[in-house]
C-alpha positions as CSV (number, residue, x, y, z in Angstrom):
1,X,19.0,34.9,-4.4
2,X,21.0,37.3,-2.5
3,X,24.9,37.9,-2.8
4,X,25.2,36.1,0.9
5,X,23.4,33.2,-0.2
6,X,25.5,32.7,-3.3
7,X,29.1,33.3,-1.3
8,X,27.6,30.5,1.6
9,X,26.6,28.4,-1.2
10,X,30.1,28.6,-2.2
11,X,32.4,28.2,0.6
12,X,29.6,25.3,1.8
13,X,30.6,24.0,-1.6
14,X,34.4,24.5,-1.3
15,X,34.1,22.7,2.2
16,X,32.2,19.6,1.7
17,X,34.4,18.7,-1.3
18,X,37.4,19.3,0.4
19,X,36.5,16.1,2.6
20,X,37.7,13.9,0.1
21,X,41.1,15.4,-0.6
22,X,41.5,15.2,3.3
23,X,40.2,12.0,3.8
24,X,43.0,10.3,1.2
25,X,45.6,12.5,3.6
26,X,43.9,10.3,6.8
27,X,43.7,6.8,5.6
28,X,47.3,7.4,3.9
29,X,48.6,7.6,7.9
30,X,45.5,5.5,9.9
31,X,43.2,2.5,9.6
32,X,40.1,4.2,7.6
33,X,37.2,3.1,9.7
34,X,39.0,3.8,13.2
35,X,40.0,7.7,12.0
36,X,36.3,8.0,10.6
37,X,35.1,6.5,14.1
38,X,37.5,9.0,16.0
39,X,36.6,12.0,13.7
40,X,32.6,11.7,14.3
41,X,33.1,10.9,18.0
42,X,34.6,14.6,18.4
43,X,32.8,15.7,15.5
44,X,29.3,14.6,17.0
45,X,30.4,15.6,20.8
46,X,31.3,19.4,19.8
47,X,28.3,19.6,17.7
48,X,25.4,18.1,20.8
49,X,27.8,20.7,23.2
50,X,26.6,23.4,20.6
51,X,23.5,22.6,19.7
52,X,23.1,22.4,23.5
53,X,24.4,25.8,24.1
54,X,22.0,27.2,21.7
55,X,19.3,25.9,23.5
56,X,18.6,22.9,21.6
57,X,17.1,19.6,23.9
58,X,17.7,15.8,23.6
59,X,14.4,15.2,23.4
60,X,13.8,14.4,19.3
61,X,10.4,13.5,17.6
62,X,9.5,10.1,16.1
63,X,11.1,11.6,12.7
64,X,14.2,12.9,14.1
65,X,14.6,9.8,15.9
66,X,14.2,7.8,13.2
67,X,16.2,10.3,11.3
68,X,19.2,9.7,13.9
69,X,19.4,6.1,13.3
70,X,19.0,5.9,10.0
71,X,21.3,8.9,8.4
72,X,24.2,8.0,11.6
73,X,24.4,4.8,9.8
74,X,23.5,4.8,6.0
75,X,25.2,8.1,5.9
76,X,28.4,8.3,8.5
77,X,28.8,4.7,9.0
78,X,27.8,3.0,5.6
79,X,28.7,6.2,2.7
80,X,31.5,7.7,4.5
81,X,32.8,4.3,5.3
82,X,32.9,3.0,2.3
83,X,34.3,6.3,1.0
84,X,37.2,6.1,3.5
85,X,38.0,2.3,2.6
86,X,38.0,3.2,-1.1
87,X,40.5,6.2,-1.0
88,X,43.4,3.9,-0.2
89,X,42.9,2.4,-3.8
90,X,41.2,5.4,-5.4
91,X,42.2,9.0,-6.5
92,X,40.0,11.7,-4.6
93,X,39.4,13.6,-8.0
94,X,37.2,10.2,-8.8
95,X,35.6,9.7,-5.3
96,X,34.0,13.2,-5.3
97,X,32.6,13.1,-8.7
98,X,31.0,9.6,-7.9
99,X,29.4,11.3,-4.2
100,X,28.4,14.6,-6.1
101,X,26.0,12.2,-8.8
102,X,23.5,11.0,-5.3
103,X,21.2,13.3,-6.6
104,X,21.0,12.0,-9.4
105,X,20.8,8.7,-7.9
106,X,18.0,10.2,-5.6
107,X,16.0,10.9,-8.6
108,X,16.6,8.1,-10.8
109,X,15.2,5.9,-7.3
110,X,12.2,7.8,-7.0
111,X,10.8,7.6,-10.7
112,X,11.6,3.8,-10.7
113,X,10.3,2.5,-7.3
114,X,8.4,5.5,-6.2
115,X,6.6,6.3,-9.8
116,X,7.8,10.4,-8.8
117,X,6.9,12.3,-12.5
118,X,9.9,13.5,-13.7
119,X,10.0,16.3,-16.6
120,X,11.7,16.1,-19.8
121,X,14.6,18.6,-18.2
122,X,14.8,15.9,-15.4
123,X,15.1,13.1,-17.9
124,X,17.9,15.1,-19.8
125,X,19.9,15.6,-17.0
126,X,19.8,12.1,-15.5
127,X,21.3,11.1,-18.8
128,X,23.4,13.4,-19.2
129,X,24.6,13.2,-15.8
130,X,25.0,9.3,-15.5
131,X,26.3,9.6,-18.9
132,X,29.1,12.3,-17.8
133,X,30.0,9.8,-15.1
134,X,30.2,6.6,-16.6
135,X,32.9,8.1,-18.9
136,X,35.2,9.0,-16.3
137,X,34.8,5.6,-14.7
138,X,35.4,4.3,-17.8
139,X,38.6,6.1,-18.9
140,X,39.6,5.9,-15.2
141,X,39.3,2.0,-14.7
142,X,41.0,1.7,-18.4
143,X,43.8,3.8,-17.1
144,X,44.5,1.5,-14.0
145,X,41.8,2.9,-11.6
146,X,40.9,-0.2,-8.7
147,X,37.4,-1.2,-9.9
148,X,36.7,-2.7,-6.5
149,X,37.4,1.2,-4.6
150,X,34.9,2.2,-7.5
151,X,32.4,0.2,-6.4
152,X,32.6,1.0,-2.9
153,X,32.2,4.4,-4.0
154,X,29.3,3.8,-5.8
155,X,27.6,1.2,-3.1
156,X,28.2,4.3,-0.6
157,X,26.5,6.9,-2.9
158,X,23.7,4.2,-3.3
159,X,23.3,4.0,0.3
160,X,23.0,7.5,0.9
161,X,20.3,7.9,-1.5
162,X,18.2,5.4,-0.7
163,X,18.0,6.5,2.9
164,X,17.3,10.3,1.5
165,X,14.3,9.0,-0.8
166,X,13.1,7.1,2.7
167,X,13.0,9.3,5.0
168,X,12.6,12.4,3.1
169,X,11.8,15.2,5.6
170,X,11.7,13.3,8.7
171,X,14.2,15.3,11.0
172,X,11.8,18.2,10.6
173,X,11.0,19.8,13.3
174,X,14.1,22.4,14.9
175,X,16.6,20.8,17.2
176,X,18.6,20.5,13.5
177,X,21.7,20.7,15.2
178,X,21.8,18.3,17.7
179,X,19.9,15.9,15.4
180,X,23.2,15.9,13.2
181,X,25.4,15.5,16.0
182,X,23.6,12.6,17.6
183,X,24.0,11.0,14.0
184,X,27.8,11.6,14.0
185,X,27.7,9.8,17.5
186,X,25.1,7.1,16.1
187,X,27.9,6.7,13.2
188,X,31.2,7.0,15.1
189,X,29.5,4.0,17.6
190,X,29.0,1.4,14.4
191,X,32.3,2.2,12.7
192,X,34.1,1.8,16.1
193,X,32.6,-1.4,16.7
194,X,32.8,-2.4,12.5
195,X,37.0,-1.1,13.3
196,X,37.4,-3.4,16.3
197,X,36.5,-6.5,14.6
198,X,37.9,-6.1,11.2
199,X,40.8,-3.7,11.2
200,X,44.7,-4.1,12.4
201,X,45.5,-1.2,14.0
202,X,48.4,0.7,12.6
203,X,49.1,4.6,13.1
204,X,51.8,6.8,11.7
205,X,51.4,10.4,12.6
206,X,52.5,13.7,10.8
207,X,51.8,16.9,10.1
208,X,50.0,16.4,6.9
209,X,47.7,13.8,8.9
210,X,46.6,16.4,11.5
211,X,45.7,19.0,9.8
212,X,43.6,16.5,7.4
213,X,41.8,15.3,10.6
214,X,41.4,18.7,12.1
215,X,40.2,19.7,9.3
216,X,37.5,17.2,9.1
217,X,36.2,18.2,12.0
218,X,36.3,21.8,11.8
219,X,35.6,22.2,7.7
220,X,33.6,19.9,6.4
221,X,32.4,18.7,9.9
222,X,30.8,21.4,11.7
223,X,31.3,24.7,9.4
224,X,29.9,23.2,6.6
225,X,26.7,21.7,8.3
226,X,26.2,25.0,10.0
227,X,26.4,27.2,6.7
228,X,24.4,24.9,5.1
229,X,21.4,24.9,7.6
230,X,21.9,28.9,7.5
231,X,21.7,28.5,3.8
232,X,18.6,26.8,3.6
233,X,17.0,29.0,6.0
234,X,17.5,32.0,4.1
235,X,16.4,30.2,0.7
236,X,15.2,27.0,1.0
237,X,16.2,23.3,0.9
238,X,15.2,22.7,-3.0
239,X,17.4,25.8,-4.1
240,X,20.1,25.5,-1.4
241,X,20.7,22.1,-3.2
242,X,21.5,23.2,-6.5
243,X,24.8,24.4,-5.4
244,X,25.4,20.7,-5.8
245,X,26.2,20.8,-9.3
246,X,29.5,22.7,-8.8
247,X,30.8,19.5,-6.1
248,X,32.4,17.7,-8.7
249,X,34.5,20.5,-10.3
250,X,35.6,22.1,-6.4
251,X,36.4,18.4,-5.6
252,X,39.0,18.0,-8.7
253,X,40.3,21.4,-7.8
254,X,41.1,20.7,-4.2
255,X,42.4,16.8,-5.3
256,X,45.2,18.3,-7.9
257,X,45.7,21.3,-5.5
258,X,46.2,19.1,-2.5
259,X,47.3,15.8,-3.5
260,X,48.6,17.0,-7.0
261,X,46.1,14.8,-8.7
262,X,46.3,14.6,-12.5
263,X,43.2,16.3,-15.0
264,X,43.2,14.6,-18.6
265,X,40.8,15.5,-21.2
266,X,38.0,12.9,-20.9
267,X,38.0,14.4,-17.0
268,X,37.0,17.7,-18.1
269,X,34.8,16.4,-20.5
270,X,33.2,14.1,-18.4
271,X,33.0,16.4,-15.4
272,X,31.3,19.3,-17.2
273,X,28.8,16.6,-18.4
274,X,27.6,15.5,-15.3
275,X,27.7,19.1,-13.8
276,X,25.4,19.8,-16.6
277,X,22.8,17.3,-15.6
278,X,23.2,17.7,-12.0
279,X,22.3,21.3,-12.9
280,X,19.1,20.5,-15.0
281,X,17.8,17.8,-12.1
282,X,18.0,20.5,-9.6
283,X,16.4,23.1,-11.9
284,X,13.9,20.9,-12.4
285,X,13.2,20.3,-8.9
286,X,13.0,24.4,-8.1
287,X,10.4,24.6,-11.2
288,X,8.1,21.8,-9.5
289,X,8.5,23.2,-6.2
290,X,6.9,26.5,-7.8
């Protein structure tokens, strides 16, 4: 791995955990599902006008199609909804180390419904990953933490995973950019219509709030999604992914930086834990992909 891979593995890192941070600024100012809605509506626009630019075309396969549907909603609508619901109630710190564990989650799905082998490194870190993240909800829910925000968290993860293990490589095929904004379009369209129906509308507008919604759409929107497709160009999907296991300590970092979010000593514990076992699953993977 060269020295460019590992700094775009980094800052891709840095950005997708700063999302969560970010988000808690948003929903702190704006009903959750209508900023979401608004954010992937730009989000999704300036990514097709790019993709477009670059010569990418509308026309999708039967995969990427199907890839459109089902990632705009289990992923942007269903995930990041959920997310953005539960960070009224629940500290970002917690939020981003519940997202990071999907892998895990993807690979504890596959050996139980799909009968996927999984090596003894595997099994070690799904313990020790599930085991790292059951005691930070645990200390967190003892110390006051909303249980209900957790399990939103948790339900969102669960969604994302299950459509990963589905669909596997369906949006194969190029056009990677404009598949990803036609899923933030896909998403923005169910969260609007999910907004309409269930949400009172309320709006108070500051400085923090628009840089956390610029943000959005420039960091972890479209900077992130383009490093990370340059990323796994250059070394591959499997190993690209194994930058995974630093999410959940970047995401603390940015939560106490941002939002001066409070580290105790079970956290650190419990976050090292389940970086460790996000670590060995993602080894693991690399060793079976050869």
């Amino acid at each position: 791995m060269t020295l460019r891979s590992i700094l775009m593995g980094l800052v891709f890192v840095a950005l997708w955990s700063s999302a969560f941070a970010t988000a808690r600024i948003i929903v702190a100012h704006a009903p959750p599902l209508t900023a979401l809605a608004f954010r992937f509506a730009i989000s999704g626009l300036l990514a097709v006008a790019l993709a477009y630019a670059l010569g990418q075309s509308l026309r999708l396969t039967r995969g990427q199609a199907l890839s459109v549907l089902v990632f705009g909603l289990c992923q942007n609508a269903i995930y990041l909804g959920l997310n953005f619901i539960a960070l009224q109630w629940v500290e970002a710190s917690l939020a981003v180390i519940i997202a990071a564990a999907m892998p895990l989650l993807v690979a504890a799905l596959g050996w139980a419904f799909r009968g996927e082998r999984i090596s003894p490194q595997a099994a070690a870190g799904l313990a020790a990953g599930f085991l790292g993240v059951a005691l930070i909800m645990g200390t967190r829910v003892t110390g006051g933490a909303d249980p209900v925000g957790i399990l939103l968290c948790v339900l969102g993860a669960l969604a994302l995973a299950v459509a990963t293990l589905t669909l596997g490589g369906a949006a194969s095929g190029g056009n990677v950019l404009m598949v990803v904004g036609l899923q933030m379009l896909v998403g923005s369209a169910a969260l609007a219509v999910i907004a309409l129906a269930t949400e009172p509308f309320h709006f108070a507008p500051s400085a923090a709030f628009w840089a956390a919604f610029v943000w959005q759409i420039l960091g972890p929107g479209l900077a992130a999604t383009l490093i990370w497709f340059r990323l796994v160009g250059d070394i591959g999907t499997i190993r690209a992914a194994a930058f995974h296991f630093l999410n959940p300590a970047f995401g603390v970092i940015v939560a106490i930086l941002l939002l001066g979010e409070s580290l105790h000593g079970w956290d650190v514990i419990g976050i090292a834990v389940t970086m460790i076992g996000i670590l060995l699953v993602q080894r693991a993977r690399i060793a079976a992909s050869g």
